[in-house]
N, C-alpha and C positions, 0 to 999 in steps of 0.2 A: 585444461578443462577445470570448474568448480561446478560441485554440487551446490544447489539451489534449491529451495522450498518454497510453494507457496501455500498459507493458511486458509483456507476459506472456515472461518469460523460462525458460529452460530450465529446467528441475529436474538440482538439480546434486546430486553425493555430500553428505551432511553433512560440515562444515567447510572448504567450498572456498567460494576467494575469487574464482576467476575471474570472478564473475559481475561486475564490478570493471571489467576490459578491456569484457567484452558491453555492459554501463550506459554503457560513456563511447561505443561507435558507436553506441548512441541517441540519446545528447546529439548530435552531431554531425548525424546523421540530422535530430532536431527543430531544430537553430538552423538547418537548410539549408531546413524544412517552417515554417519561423517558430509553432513552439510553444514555450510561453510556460513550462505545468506539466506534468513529467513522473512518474507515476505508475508507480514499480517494486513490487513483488513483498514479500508479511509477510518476513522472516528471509531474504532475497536474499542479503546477507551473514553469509556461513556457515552459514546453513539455520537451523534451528528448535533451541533447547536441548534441545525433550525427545525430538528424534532423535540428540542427541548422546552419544556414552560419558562424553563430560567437557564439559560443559557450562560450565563458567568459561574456557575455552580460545576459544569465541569469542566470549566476550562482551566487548563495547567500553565504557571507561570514557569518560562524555561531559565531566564537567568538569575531566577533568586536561589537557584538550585531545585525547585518543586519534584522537576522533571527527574530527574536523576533519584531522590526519594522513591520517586515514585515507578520507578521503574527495578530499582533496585534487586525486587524480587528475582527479576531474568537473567541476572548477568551470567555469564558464559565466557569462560577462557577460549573455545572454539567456535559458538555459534553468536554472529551479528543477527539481531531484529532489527527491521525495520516495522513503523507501525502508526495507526494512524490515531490521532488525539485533538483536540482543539488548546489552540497555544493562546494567552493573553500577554499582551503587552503592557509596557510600561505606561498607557495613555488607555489601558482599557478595551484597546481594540482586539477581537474575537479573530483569530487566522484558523483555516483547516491545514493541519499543518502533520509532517512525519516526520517521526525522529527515528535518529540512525544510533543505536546503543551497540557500542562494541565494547566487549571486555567491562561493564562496569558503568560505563561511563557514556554519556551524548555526545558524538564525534559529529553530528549535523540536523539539521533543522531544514528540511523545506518546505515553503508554503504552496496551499493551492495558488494556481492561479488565475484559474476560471470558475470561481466559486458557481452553486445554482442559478439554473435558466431562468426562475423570477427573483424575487427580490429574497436577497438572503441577509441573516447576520454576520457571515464571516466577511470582512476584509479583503480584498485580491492582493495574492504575492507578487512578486516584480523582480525577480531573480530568478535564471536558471541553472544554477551548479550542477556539479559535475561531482561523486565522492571517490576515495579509490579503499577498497579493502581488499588485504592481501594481495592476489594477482589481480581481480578485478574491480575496473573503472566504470562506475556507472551512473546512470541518472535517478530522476525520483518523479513521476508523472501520478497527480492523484483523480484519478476516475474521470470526472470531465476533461479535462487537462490534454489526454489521451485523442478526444475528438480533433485537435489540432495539429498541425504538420511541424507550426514553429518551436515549441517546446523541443519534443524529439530532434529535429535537425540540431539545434542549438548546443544541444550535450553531448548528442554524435559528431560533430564539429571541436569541441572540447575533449576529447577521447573518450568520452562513454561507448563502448560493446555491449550494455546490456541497460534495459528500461523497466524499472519497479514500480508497478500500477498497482496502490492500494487502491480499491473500489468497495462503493457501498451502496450498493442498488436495491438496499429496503424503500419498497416507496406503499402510499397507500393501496388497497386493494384493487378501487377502480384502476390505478394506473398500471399496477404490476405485470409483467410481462415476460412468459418464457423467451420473447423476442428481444429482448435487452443482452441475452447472452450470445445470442447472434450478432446484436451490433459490435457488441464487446470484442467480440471474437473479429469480426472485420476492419476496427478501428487497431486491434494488434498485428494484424499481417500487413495492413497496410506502413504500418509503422514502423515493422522488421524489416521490409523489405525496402521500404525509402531511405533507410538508412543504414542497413546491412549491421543491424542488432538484436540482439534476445530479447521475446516481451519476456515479463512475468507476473502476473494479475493476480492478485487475493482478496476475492469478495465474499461478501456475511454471504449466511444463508437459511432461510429458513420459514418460519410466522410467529409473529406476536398476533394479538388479538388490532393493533393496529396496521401492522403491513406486512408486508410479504419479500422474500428475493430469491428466488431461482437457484443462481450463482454462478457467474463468472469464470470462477480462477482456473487458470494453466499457462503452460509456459510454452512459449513458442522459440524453433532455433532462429536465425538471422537469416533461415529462407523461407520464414512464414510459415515453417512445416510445429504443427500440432505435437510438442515432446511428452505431453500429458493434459488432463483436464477435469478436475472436481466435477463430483456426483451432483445434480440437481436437487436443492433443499435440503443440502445434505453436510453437516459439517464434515471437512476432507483435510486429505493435505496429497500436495502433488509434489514429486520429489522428482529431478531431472539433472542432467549434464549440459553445462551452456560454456562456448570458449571463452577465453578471455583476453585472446588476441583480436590486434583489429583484423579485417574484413580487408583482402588486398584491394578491393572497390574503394574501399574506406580514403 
């Protein structure tokens, strides 16, 4: 078994970084709780490109080193973040993208791959890896990502036992819906249970004066059973036991 955390952190203004100081009294929070993986929030760092006026502004370059700068404040001899950020490329292209910071250092990068339902600024990713830390192997699925069956199967086929849904289901007012956390919650069982793995979800939560989000996050075991689940509009943290062996289905 590893301990597991997932963030549902506040829903902040677009292009704030504060979320920065919040991420590191959870680090601290989980190496006091002996969690091992902690799961933050899609676009945590500095919100979502396509709520942004100027969308190059928070986007972090990962191989000039930025990311690693900028991340720096978290590092943890015991606790890995995962977390969500907008990555730019060397040609300028915008990815929604989550980096895996273990010990200090970016041990992986993956992209969305089913950016928003209309027309968006990020880029679609095209890879589905697989990370391993410590005892466990697991995948990286960002928010919509999750509505799909081939991502999950892809990394459960690759030996992932457990699936890391940053989400960020700030939307505008008219749209907002306590009913997003039901879907969420349905797009995870089904997902546990297709492929006999852990979810683990961490979405914002809260109101700005522009949108709203409910919240999402909990962790589910590999039989779709509810191991915990964040306070609605509430910033939380859900803390749980997930194996890390495969699933003799598996």
């Amino acid at each position: 078994m590893v301990k597991v955390a997932a963030y549902q952190a506040p829903l902040l203004a677009s292009g704030s970084m504060d979320a920065l100081e919040l991420i590191r009294e959870q680090i601290d929070a989980c190496e006091s709780a002996r969690v091992e993986i902690l799961c933050c929030p899609e676009g945590v760092l500095g919100g979502l490109a396509d709520d942004s006026p100027r969308p190059s502004m928070i986007a972090i370059d990962v191989n000039s080193g930025q990311l690693s700068e900028v991340l720096a404040p978290l590092a943890s001899d015991t606790v890995t973040t995962i977390l969500g950020f907008t990555e730019i490329d060397a040609h300028g292209r915008l990815y929604n993208s989550a980096a895996i910071f273990h010990r200090g250092a970016v041990a992986g990068v993956y992209r969305k791959l089913h950016p928003a339902i209309n027309r968006s600024v990020y880029h679609a990713g095209d890879t589905m890896p697989v990370f391993t830390v410590g005892a466990l192997t697991f995948g990286i699925m960002i928010c919509r990502d999750s509505n799909f069956r081939e991502p999950a199967r892809a990394m459960a086929a690759q030996g992932a036992v457990a699936l890391f849904v940053p989400t960020n289901n700030g939307l505008p007012l008219s749209k907002a819906s306590a009913a997003l956390v039901a879907d969420a919650r349905t797009a995870d069982v089904a997902r546990a249970l297709e492929n006999s793995v852990s979810v683990i979800r961490a979405d914002v939560a809260g109101r700005t004066p522009e949108l709203v989000s409910y919240g999402s996050s909990a962790v589910l075991d590999r039989a779709g059973r509810v191991l915990g689940s964040a306070r609605h509009l509430a910033a939380d943290l859900v803390v749980a036991d997930i194996e890390t062996t495969p699933s003799r289905r598996s």
